[in-house]
ChimeraX commands (.cxc) that place a marker at each C-alpha (Angstrom):
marker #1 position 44.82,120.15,74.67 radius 0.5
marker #1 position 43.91,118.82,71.28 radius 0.5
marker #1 position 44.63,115.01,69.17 radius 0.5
marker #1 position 47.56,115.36,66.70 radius 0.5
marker #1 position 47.56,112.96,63.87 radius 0.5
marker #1 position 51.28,111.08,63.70 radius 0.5
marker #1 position 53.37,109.01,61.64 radius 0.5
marker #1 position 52.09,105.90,61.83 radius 0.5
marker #1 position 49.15,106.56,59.88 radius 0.5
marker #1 position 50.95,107.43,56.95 radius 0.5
marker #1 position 49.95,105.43,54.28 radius 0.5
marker #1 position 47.51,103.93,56.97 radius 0.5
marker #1 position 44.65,106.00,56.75 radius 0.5
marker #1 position 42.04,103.44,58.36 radius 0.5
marker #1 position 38.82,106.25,58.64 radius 0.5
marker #1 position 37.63,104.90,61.46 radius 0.5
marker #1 position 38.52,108.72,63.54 radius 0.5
marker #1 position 36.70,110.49,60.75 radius 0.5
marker #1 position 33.42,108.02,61.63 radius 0.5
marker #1 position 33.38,108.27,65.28 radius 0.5
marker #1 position 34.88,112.36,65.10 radius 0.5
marker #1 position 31.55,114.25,66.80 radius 0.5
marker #1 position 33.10,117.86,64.91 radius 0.5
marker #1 position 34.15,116.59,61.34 radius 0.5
marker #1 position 37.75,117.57,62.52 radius 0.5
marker #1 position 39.54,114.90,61.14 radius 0.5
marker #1 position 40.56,115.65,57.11 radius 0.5
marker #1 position 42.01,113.30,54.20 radius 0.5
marker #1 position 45.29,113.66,52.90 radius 0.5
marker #1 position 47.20,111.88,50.33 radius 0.5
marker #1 position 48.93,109.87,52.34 radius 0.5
marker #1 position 47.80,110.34,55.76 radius 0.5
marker #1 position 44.53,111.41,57.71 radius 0.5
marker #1 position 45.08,115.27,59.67 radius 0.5
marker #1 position 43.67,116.56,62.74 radius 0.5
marker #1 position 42.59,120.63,62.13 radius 0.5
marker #1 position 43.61,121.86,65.57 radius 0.5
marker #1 position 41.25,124.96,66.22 radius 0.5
marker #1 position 38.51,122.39,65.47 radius 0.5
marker #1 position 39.18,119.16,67.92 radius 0.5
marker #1 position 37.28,119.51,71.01 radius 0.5
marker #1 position 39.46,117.33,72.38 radius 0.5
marker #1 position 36.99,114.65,73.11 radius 0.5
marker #1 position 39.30,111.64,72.23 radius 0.5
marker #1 position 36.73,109.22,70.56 radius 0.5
marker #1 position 39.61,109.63,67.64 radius 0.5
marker #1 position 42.40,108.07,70.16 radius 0.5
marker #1 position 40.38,105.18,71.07 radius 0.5
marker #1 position 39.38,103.49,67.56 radius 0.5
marker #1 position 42.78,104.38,65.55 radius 0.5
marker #1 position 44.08,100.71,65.10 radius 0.5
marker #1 position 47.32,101.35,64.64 radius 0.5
marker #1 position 47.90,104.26,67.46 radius 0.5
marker #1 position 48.67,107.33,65.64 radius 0.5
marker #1 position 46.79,109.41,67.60 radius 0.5
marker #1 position 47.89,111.27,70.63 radius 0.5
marker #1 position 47.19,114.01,72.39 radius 0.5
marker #1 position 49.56,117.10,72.28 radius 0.5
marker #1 position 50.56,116.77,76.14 radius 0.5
marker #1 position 51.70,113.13,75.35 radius 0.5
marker #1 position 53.22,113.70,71.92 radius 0.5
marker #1 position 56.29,111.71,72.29 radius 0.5
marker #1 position 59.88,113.73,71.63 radius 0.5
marker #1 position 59.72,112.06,67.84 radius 0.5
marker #1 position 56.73,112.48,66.85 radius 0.5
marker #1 position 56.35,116.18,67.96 radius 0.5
marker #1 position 56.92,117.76,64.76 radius 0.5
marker #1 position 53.62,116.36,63.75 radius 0.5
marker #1 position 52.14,118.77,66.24 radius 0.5
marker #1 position 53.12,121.58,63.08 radius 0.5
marker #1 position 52.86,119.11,60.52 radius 0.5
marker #1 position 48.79,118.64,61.41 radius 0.5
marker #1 position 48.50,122.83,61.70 radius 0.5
marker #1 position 50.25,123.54,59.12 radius 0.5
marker #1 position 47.89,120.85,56.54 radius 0.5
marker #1 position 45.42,123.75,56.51 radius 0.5
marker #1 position 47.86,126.93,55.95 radius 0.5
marker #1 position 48.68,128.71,53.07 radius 0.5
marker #1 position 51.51,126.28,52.06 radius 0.5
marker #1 position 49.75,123.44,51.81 radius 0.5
marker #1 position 45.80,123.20,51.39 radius 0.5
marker #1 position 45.01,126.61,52.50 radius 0.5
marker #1 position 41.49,125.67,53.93 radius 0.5
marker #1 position 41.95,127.64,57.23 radius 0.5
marker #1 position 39.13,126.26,59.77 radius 0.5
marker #1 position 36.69,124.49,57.24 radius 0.5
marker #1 position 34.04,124.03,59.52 radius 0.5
marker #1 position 33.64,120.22,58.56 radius 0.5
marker #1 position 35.32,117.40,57.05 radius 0.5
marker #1 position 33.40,116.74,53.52 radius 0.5
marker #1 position 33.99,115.03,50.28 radius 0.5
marker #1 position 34.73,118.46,48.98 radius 0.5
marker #1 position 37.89,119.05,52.12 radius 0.5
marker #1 position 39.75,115.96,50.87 radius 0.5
marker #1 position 42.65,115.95,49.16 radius 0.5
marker #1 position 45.69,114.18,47.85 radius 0.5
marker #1 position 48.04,116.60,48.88 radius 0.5
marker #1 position 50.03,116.37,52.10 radius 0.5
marker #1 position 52.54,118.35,54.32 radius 0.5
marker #1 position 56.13,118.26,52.68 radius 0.5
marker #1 position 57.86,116.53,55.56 radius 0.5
marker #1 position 55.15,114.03,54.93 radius 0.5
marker #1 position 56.15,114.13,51.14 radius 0.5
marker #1 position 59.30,114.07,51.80 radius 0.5
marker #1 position 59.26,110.85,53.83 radius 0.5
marker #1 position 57.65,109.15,51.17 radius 0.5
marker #1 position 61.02,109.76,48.92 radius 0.5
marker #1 position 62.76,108.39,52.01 radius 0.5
marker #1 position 61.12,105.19,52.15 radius 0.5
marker #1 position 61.43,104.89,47.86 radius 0.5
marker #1 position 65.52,105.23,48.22 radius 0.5
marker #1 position 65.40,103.20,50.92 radius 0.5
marker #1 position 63.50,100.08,49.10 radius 0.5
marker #1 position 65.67,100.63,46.12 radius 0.5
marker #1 position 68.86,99.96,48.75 radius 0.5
marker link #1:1,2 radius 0.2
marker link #1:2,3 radius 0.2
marker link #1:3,4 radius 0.2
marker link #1:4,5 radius 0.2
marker link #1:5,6 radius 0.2
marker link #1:6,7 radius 0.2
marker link #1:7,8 radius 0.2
marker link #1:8,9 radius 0.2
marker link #1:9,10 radius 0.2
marker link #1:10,11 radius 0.2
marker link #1:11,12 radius 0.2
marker link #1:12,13 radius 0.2
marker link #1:13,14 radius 0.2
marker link #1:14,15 radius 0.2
marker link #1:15,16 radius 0.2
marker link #1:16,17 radius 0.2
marker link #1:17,18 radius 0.2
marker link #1:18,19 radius 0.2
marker link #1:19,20 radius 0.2
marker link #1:20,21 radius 0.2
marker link #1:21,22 radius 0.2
marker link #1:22,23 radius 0.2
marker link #1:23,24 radius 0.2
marker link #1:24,25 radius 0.2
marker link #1:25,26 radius 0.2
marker link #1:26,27 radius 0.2
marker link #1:27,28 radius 0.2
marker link #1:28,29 radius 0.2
marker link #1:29,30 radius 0.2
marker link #1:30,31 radius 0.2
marker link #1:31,32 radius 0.2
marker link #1:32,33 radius 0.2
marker link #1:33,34 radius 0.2
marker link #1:34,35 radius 0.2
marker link #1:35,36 radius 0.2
marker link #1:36,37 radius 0.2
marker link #1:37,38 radius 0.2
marker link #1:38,39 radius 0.2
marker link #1:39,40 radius 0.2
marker link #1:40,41 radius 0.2
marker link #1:41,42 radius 0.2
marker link #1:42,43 radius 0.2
marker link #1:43,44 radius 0.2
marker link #1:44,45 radius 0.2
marker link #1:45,46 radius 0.2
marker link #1:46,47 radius 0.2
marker link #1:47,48 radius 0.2
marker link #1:48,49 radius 0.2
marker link #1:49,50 radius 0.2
marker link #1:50,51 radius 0.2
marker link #1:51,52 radius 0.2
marker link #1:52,53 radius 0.2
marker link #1:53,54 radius 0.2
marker link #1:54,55 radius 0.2
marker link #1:55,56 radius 0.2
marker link #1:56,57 radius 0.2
marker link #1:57,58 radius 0.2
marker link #1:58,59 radius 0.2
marker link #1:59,60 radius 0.2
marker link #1:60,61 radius 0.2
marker link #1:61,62 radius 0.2
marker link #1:62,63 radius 0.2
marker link #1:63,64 radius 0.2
marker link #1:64,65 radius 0.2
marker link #1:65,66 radius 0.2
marker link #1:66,67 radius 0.2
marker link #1:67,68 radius 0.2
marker link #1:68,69 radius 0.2
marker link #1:69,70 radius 0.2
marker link #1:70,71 radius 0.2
marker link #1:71,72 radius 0.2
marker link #1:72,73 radius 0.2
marker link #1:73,74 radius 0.2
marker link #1:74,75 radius 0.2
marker link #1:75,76 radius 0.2
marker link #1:76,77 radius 0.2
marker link #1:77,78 radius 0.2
marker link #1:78,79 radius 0.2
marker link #1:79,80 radius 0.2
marker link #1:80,81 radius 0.2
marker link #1:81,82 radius 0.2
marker link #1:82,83 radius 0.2
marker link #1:83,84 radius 0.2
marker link #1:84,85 radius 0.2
marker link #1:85,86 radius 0.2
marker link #1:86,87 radius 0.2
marker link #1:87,88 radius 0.2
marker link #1:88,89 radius 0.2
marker link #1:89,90 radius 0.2
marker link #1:90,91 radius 0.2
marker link #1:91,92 radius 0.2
marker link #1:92,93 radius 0.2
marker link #1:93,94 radius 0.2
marker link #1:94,95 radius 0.2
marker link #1:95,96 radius 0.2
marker link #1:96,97 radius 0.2
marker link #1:97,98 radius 0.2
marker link #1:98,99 radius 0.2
marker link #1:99,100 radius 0.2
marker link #1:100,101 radius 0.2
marker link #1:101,102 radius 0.2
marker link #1:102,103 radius 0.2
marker link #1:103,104 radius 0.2
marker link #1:104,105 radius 0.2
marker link #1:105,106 radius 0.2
marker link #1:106,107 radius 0.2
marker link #1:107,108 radius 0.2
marker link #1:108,109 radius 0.2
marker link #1:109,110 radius 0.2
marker link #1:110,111 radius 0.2
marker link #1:111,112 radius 0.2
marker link #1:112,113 radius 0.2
marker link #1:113,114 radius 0.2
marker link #1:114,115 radius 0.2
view
């Protein structure tokens, strides 16, 4: 079982998970902080200091938030950063690039505020 990253950190991104993350896990995005999967040891010192409850783990993921299960894999693929398993969250493994449903939510919220 490993921490997934969700929504409500988007344009959040508090830190306080990288500080307390024992494997350097936890990555900057543009918008919003990312957990790399094969890295979390599943410890949850993450869960318990994220002030505005974005973090979950995978097994309680609720139905719609679950695409961020991909979203958080997928940060480190090909598509979007293409760091793979970095070994380490560092000044050089941050970025202001995010997943494009992540992107694409921030277009959302600009047509919506221009309603």
């Amino acid at each position: 079982m490993v921490y997934v990253i969700a929504s409500t950190c988007i344009d959040v991104k508090d830190g306080a998970c990288q500080d307390v993350c024992p494997v350097e896990c936890i990555y900057e995005g543009g918008r919003m902080m990312y957990i790399q999967p094969a890295e979390c040891i599943s410890c949850g010192l993450c869960l318990s200091v994220c002030p505005v409850d974005a973090i979950w783990s995978e097994d309680d993921l609720p139905p719609h938030e679950q695409k961020f299960l991909s979203i958080n894999a997928e940060f480190f693929g090909p598509s979007v950063t293409g760091w793979g398993q970095p070994g380490g969250a560092s000044a050089h493994y941050r970025t202001d690039k995010d997943h494009p449903e992540v992107e694409s939510r921030k277009e959302e919220l600009a047509a919506h505020a221009g309603s």
